[in-house]
N, C-alpha and C positions, 0 to 999 in steps of 0.2 A: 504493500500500500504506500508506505514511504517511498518505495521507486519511483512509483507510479505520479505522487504529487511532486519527486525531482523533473522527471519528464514533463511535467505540466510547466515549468517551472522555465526549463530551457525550449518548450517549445518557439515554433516559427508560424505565420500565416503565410507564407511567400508560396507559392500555389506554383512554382518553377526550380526543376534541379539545381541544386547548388553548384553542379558542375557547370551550370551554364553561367554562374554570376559574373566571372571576369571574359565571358564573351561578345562580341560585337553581332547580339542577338535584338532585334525589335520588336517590342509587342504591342499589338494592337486587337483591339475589339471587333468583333464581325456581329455587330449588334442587329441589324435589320432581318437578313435571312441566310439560311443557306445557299451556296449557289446552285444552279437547276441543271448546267452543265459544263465540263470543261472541254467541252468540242469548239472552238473557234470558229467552224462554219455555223454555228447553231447560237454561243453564247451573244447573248446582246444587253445583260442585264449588268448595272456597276457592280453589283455582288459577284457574278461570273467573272468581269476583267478586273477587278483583285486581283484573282490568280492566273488565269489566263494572260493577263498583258505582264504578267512578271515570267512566266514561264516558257512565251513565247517570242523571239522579236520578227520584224515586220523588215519589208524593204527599207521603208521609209521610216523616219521618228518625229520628233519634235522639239524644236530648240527648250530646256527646260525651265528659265529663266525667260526669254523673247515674250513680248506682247507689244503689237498682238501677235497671236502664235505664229510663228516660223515653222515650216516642215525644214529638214535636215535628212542624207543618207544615213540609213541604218546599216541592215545586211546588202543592200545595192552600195557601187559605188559613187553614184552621182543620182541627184536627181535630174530623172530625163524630160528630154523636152517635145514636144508633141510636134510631131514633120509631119506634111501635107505627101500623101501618096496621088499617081495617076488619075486614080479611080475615084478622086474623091475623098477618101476613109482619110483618116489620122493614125499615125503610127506612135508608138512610146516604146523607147529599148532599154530596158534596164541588165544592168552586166554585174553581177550578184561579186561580190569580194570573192579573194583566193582562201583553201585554206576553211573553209566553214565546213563545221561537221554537225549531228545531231549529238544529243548526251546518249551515253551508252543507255542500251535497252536491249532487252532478250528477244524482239521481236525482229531483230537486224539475223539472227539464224536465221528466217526464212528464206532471205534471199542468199545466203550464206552461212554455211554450216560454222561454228566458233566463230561470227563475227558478230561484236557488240554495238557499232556505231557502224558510219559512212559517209560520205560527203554529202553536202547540201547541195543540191542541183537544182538547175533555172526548172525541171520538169517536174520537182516537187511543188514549185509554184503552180504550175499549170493543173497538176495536180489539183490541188486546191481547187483551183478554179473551178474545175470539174465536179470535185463534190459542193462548192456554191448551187451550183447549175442544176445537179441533180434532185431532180423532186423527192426523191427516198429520203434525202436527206433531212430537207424543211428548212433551207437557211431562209432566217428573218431577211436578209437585204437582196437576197435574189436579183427583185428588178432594182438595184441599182447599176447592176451589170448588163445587163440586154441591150446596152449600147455598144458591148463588145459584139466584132462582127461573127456570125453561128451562135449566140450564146443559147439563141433561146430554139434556133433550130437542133442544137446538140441534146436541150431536154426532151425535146420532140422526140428525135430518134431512140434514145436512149429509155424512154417510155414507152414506145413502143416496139423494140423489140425483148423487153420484159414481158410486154401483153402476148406479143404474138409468139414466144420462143420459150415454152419453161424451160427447157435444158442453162440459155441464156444466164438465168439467175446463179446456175449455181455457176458460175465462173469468178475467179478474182474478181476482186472489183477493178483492179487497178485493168486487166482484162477485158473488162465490160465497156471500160471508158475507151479503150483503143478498137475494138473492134463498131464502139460508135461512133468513131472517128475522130473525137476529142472535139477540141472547140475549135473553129476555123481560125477565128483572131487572137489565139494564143499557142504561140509557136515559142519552143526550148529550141532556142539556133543550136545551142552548143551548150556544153555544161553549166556554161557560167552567165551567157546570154539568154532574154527571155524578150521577145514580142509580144507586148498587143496590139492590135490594131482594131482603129473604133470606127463604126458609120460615122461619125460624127465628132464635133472637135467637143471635149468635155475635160474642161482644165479640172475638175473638183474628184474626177476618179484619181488621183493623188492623193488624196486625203484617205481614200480606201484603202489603199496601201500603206496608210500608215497602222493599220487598225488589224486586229489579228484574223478577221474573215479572210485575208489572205497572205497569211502566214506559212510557211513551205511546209508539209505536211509529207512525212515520208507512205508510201501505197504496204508498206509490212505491218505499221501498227494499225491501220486500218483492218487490215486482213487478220493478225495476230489479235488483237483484244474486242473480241467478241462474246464475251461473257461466258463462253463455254467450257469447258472441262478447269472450271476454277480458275479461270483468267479474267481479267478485268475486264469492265466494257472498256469502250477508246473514249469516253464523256467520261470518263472516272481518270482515265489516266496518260496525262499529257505526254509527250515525248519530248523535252524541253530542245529550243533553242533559245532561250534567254538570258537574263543575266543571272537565273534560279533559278531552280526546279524542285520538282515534288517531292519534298521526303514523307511525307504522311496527308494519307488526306480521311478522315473522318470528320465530315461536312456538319456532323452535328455536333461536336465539341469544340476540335483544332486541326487547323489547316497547317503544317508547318510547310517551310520553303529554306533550303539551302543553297548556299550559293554555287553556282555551276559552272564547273570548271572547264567545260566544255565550250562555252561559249567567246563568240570571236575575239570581246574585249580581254576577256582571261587569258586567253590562249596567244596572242598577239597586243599586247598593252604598247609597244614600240610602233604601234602605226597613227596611235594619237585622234583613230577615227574620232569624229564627232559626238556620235551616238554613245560611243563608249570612252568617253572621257567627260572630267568637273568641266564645265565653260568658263569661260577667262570675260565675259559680256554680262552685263545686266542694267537695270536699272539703279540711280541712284537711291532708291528706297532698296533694293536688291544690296544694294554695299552698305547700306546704314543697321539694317537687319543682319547682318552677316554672314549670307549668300554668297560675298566674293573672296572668300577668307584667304588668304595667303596658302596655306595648308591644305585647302581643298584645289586650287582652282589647277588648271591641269593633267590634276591626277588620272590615273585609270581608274573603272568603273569593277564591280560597285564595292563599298567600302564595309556594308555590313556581312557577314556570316550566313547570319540564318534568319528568316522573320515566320514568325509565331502569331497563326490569326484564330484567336478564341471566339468562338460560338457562345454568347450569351444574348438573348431575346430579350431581356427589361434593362431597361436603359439606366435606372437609377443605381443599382449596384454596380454594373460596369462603368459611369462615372465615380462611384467611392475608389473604385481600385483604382483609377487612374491617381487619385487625389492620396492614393498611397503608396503609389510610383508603383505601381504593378503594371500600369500600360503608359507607353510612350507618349501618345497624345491621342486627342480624343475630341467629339462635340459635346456640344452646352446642351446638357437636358434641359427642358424647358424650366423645371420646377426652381432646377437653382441657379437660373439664370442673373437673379439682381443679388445673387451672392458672390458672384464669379467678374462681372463686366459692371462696370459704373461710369455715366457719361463715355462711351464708346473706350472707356479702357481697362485694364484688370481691375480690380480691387486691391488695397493696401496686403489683406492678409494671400490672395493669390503671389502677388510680385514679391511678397516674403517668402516662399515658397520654392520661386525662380521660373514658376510659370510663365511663357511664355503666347502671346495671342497674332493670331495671325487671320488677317478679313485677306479674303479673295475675291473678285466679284465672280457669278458664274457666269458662263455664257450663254443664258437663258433673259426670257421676256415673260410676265404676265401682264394681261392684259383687258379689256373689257370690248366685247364685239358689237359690231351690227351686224344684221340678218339684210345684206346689200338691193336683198330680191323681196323686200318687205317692201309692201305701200305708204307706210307713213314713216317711218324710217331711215327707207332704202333709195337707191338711187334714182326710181320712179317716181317719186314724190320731189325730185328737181331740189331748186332753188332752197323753196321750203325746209324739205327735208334735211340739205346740208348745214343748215343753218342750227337746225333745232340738234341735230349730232355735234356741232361745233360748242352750241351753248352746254350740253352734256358734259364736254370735255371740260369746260370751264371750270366746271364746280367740283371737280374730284380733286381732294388732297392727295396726291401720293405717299410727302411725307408726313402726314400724320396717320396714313393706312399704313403705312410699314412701321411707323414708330407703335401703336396700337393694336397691331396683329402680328410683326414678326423683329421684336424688340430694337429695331433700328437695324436691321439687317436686309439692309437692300438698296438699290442706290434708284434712284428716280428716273423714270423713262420720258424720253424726249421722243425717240422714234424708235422703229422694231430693233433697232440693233441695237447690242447690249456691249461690257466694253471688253476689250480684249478680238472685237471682230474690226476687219477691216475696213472702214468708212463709218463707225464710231466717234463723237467730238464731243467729248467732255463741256464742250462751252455751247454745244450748240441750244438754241434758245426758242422751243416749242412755245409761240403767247397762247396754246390751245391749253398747255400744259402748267398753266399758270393759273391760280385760282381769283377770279375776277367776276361776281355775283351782280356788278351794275352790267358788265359789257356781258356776261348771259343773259341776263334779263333782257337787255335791248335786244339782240339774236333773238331771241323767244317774240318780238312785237314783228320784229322783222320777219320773222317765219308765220307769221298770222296765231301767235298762241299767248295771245301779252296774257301777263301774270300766268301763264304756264296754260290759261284755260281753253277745251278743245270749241271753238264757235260752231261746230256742226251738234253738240250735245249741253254747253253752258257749264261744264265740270271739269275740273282739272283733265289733262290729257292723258288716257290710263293705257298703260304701255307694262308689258309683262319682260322679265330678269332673270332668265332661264340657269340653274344652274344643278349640276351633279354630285352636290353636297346636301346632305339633310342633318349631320351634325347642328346641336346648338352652337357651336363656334365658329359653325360655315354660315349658320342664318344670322350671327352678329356680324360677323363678317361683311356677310351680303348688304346688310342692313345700313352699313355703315354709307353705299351709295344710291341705298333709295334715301335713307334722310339728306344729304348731298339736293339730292334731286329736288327733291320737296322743297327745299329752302327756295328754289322757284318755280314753284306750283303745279310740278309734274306728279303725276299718281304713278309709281312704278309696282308692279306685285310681283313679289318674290316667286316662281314657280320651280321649287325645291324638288329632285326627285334623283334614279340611283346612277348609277352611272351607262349605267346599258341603254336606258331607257332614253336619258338625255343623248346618247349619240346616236338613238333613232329619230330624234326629233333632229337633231342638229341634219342629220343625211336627208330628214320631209320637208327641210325649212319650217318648218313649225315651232319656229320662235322669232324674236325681236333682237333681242339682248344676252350675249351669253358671256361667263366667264372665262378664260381659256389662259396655258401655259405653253410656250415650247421650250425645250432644252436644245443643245444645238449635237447634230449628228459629228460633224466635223466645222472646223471654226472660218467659216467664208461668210459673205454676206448674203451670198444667194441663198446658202441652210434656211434664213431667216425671211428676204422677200419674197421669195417663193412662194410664203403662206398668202400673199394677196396678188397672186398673176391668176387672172382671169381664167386660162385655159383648164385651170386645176380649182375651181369653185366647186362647191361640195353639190351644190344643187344640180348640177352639170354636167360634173364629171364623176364624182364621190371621190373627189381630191381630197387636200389638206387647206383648201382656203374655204373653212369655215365661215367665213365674213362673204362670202360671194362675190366679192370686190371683183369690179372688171371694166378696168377703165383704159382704151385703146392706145394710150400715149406711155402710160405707166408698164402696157404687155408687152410693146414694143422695145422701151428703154431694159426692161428686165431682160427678154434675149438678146440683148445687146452686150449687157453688163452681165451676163451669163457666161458668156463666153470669152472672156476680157481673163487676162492676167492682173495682178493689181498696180495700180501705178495712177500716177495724174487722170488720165482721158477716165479709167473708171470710175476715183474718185468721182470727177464731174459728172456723169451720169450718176451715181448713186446718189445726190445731193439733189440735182434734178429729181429722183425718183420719191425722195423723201419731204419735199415738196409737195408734188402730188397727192402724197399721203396727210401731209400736216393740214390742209385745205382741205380737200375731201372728208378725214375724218373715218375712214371706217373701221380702225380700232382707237378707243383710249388707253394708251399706252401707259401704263402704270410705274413697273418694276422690273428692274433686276437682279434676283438676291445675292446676299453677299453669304457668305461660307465661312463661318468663324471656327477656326481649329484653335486649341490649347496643346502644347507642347512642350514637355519638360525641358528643363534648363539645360541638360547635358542631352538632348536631341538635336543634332547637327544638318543643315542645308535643307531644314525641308520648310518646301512651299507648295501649298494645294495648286496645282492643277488645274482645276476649273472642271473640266472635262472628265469621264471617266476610263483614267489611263492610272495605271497607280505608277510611280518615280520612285522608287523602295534604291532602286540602285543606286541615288544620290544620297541617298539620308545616313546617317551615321550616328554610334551612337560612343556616348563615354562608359564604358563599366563600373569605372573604380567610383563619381560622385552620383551614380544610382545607386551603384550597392549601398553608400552611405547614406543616402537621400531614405533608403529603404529603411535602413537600420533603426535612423530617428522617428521615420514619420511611424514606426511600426512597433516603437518600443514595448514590450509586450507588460501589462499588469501584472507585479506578481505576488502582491499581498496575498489575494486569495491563494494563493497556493503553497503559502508560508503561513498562514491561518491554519489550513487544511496539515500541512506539518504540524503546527504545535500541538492540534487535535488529537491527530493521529500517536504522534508523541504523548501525551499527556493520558491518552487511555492504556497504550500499548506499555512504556517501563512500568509501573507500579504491574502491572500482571509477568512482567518478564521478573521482576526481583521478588515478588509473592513465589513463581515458581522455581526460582534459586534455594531461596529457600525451605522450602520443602523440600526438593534436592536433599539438602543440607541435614 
């Protein structure tokens, strides 16, 4: 029993091997979900590219520091430039590095008996490509490839001769895909060379390549981990070419990730590539942070060991363990939000601590819609109508909805682009986006609705706020811009309902007014004006411009500035296009939220991202002032277990000296 309360005595709460204390391991929380898979033609979720974007790399990267985002050669050696062929098409040649191998895997025996790994070839891209393509497979971005030339005639074929051939299926796959000919516009020139060639000129497939949907995938673990005789599936288990790989994956606890020694920056640190090395560039708040650190900048990639991602679902204990240096950095729960940030900075006992806060904005918009194909609203309603949209805009606070609903975590929208995208202008000056209740009011006399009232009925003008929230903090939420409204004598009625439901209504037009978000796929300007080009109106086409907006000047300059690289001349169309929109009005442009991370004091180079790519390979960490960070903030109580001694003590000798004596 006395053992037992010394044990109590010297215990630990540290929920990590002691062998791992002085290692350059990072831990972090996987609070939201599991990931659903780690197939890169399949994963599209930020939970998935956690591990995914750490265990995979891509042609292409992304400057890690740069905004707004910069793409950079990864596994290619240049980024290539798009040549004009005979025919019309567009060509892009990327010439993959020397020297790149996969990490060893048991599945490399198939094509050779005692071989673990093999070279990365331009025909594992292609590869790829081909399970994008193929419908067995179910990749989410599909059509964003069908501008390669054959892409969508290869699924054809390949679908049908599955219907009409059973023998067909049982073949490799890698088999299946050659004998369907592969993809026309993706040609392996040579080992290290790769082709595609597009109908059409499309600068934004660049950014596709940055992203692990096509990432070179070898055709043996395909074929090898198919969940049979006790092997893995291939969603379970990655083949790394990253700057990590998988040492453990139990999606419902801890995900771990070691660093991979396979990989081109480990293997070759003397070529200085881009992708795998510190950058020596950033921003002056980038060097004031300490982002350009002497020590880091440079170096070869990546700096930590291992990263450790814990599976816990409630938010509130996995913020306590950060706060007890058990996770490296971490989000603000809501609850202890005005304990943590005060007037947008830490709090005294946080920065005692050495905690560290870092705002990002994302590169995301919310926003408030019209329904463009609405008669009193919409663009058939003329003059009128843009008038009474403009007066709308008038009265929305931004910054007191994001100070009121997302603690000052967001930066205020002028137009659909958000910052960190190209043709973004911190100064630029929306008066729609300004709150001004006389010059609304006047808009409302001028639209025929003085004091907000409809002259066909003598009642305020009752106009319905469609939205796919029923929570009580989505109808305050809501609520927050029908009172907005009212204050000039608009009647707006909330029409609250689930989410399925509202985006049957959103594809009938059967609404006025709606809420809406986008997040950005890849960081261009088009990701975002897209959502208002006429050809892709929901009504019309069951596109993505929810707002139905379709105005001939703005469809026009859109594929114009679609197809543009960025520089001046685009610039000036997209300024021109946001024009259009500032006048017209067919969204009120709200927000962009900002991303607050907390970071320990001894957690080196990291900065969020925006996007969902995780940077594990830059981040670093100190061992020896966590372990001590650990030690104090975890001092363990130990009265009661020196209580529990004298107890135990004070019953146990007088029975041990009673029974001596008797002895005796």
């Amino acid at each position: 029993m006395i053992g037992l309360a010394v044990a109590m005595v010297a215990c630990s709460n540290n929920p990590y091997p002691d062998a791992d204390a002085g290692k350059k391991v990072l831990y972090r929380n996987m609070a939201r979900s599991a990931p659903k898979t780690l197939d890169p033609a399949v994963a599209y979720s930020t939970v998935d590219h956690v591990v995914t974007g750490s265990v995979y790399d891509t042609l292409l990267g992304y400057d890690y520091l740069t905004r707004p985002y910069r793409l950079l050669p990864a596994l290619a050696e240049a980024i290539p430039a798009e040549s004009a062929r005979p025919d019309g098409t567009r060509a892009l040649r990327f010439r993959l590095r020397p020297d790149l191998v996969f990490d060893e895997d048991p599945c490399f025996e198939i094509g050779s008996a005692g071989t673990r790994s093999r070279a990365i070839v331009a025909a594992d891209v292609a590869f790829q490509l081909m399970r994008v393509a193929d419908p067995s497979v179910g990749s989410p971005v599909a059509t964003v490839f069908e501008r390669i030339v054959g892409f969508e005639e290869f699924a054809t074929r390949l679908q049908a001769l599955r219907a009409e051939r059973p023998t067909f299926t049982a073949l490799r796959i890698d088999e299946q895909y050659r004998e369907a000919g592969g993809i026309e516009g993706v040609r392996a020139l040579s080992a290290r060379d790769l082709e595609i060639v597009l109908e059409e000129t499309f600068p934004q497939i660049l950014y596709w390549f940055a992203m692990e949907f096509t990432t070179p995938i070898p055709w043996e673990a395909i074929v090898y981990y198919d969940g049979e005789d006790g092997r893995d599936l291939f969603a379970e288990h990655p083949v790394a070419t990253g700057p990590f790989r998988l040492r453990r994956y139990d999606k419902r606890s801890r995900i771990s990730l070691e660093r991979n020694p396979s990989w081109y920056g480990a293997r070759h640190p003397e070529w200085h590539a881009p992708g795998a090395t510190y950058p020596a560039t950033g921003s002056a708040e980038d060097r004031a942070r300490g982002l350009l650190d002497a020590r880091y900048v440079g170096r070869p990639l990546p700096f930590l060991e291992a990263v450790e991602l814990v599976y816990e679902k409630e938010p509130i204990p996995a913020f306590n363990k950060f706060l007890q240096g058990y996770y490296d950095y971490s989000a603000i729960v809501e609850e202890s939000f005005d304990q943590v940030v005060s007037e947008g900075g830490l709090t005294p006992e946080m920065q005692a601590m050495g905690v560290q806060l870092s705002k990002t904005p994302i590169p995301a918009v919310y926003y408030i819609g019209f329904n463009m194909d609405d008669e009193v609203v919409g663009a058939s309603g003329g003059d009128a109508a843009r008038k009474l949209r403009q007066a709308m805009s008038l009265v929305i606070d931004s910054d007191e909805f994001i100070r009121l609903f997302f603690n000052d975590r967001g930066i205020p929208a002028e137009s659909p682009l958000p910052p960190g995208i190209f043709g973004y202008d911190a100064g630029r000056d929306n008066p729609f986006r300004r709150v001004d209740l006389e010059r609304a009011r006047q808009l409302l006399v001028e639209a025929g609705y003085a004091r907000g009232v409809d002259p066909g009925t003598g009642r305020p003008l009752a106009l319905q706020f469609t939205t796919s929230d029923t929570s009580a903090r989505g109808r305050l939420r809501y609520q927050f811009f029908v009172d907005a409204w009212r204050r000039i004598g608009l009647d707006v009625e909330i029409v609250a309902t689930n989410y399925n439901q509202f985006q049957d209504q959103i594809r009938r037009g059967a609404y006025q007014m709606f809420f809406f978000g986008w997040s950005a796929d890849y960081p261009d300007p088009e990701n975002f004006l897209f959502l208002l080009w006429g050809p892709l109106a929901k009504s019309a086409s069951g596109g993505s411009n929810a707002a139905n907006f379709d105005d001939p000047e703005y469809n026009r300059l859109f594929v114009e500035m679609r197809d543009m690289r960025d520089g001046p001349e685009r610039l000036a169309i997209i300024r021109r296009m946001l024009e259009i929109l500032r006048v017209e009005r067919p969204w009120i442009e709200l927000f962009s939220p900002e991303q607050y991370v907390l970071s320990q004091g001894w957690l080196r180079n990291m900065k969020s991202f925006g996007m969902s790519m995780p940077m594990f390979e830059y981040y670093d960490v100190e061992a020896a002032p966590r372990a001590e960070a650990r030690r104090v903030w975890n001092e363990p109580i130990r009265w009661p277990a020196w209580v529990l001694v004298a107890v135990l003590a004070a019953g146990i000798v007088p029975a041990v000296v009673t029974f001596l004596r008797e002895r005796q």
